[in-house]
N, C-alpha and C positions, 0 to 999 in steps of 0.2 A: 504494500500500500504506500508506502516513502521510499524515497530518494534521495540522499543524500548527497549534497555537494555542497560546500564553499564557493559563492560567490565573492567577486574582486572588492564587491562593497557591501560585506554581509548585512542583510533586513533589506537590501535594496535588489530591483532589476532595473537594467537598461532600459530603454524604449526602439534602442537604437535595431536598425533591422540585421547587422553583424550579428546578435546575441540571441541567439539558438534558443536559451532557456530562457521560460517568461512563467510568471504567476499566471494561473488557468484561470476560468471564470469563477468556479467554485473556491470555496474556502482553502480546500486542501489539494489543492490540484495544483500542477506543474505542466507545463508543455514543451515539449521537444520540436523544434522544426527542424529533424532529419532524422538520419538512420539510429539507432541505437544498439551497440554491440555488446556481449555480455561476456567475456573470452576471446573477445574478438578484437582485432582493430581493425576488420575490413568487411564490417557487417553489409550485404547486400538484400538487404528488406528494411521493411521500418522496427522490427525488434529480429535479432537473432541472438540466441542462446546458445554456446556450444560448451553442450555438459547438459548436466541431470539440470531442470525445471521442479522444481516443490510448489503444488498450488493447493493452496488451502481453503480456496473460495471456488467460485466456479468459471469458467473459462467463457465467455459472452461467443455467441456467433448472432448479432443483432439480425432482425428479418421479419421486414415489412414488406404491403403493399407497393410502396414507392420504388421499391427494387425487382420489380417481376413484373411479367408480363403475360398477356394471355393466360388471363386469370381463368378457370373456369370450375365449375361442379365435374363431378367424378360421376361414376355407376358406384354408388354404396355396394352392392350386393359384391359386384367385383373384387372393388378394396377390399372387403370382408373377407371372401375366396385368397386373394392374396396373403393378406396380414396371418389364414389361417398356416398357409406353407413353410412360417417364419420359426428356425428351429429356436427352440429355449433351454437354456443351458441353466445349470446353478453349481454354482463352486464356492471354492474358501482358496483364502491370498495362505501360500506357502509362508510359515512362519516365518523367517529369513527376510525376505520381503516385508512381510506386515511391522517387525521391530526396524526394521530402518524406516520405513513409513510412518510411523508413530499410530499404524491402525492397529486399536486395541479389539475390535469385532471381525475376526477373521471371517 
């Protein structure tokens, strides 16, 4: 959820369009205008990670109307037929896993 860095004039940001990092709209928000690398100094996306990722929350894939097209109704009976062909599995995380995970419900 934070970020941590020193700015050149701590409490303060630029306005100047050189400075990358700016106070977000929100209280606790930060914004980056460019790539951000995490192991990396030659990150080619807007975040990479290289090494293990720990998410403790949950990972957003936003998705609305605004972003699609050719909206339309389905055959229910269909989808139903479909969704019934979907196999279902149930397990438990290998101990080994779950103690580095910090998951205590295996």
């Amino acid at each position: 959820k934070y970020i941590c860095f020193q700015a050149s004039n701590p409490g303060q940001f630029e306005n100047d369009s050189d400075v990358l990092w700016q106070r977000g709209h929100g209280p606790d928000t930060t914004v980056y205008h460019g790539r951000v690398g995490i192991n990396t100094d030659a990150p080619d996306e807007a975040l990479v990670v290289c090494g293990n990722a720990k998410v403790m929350g949950r990972v957003m894939h936003p998705s609305d109307s605004r972003a699609k097209q050719n909206i339309r109704e389905v055959d229910t009976n269909e989808q139903l037929r479909r969704i019934a062909q979907i196999k279902l599995v149930e397990y438990d995380y290998k101990p080994e896993f779950a103690s580095v995970m910090g998951i205590n419900n295996t």
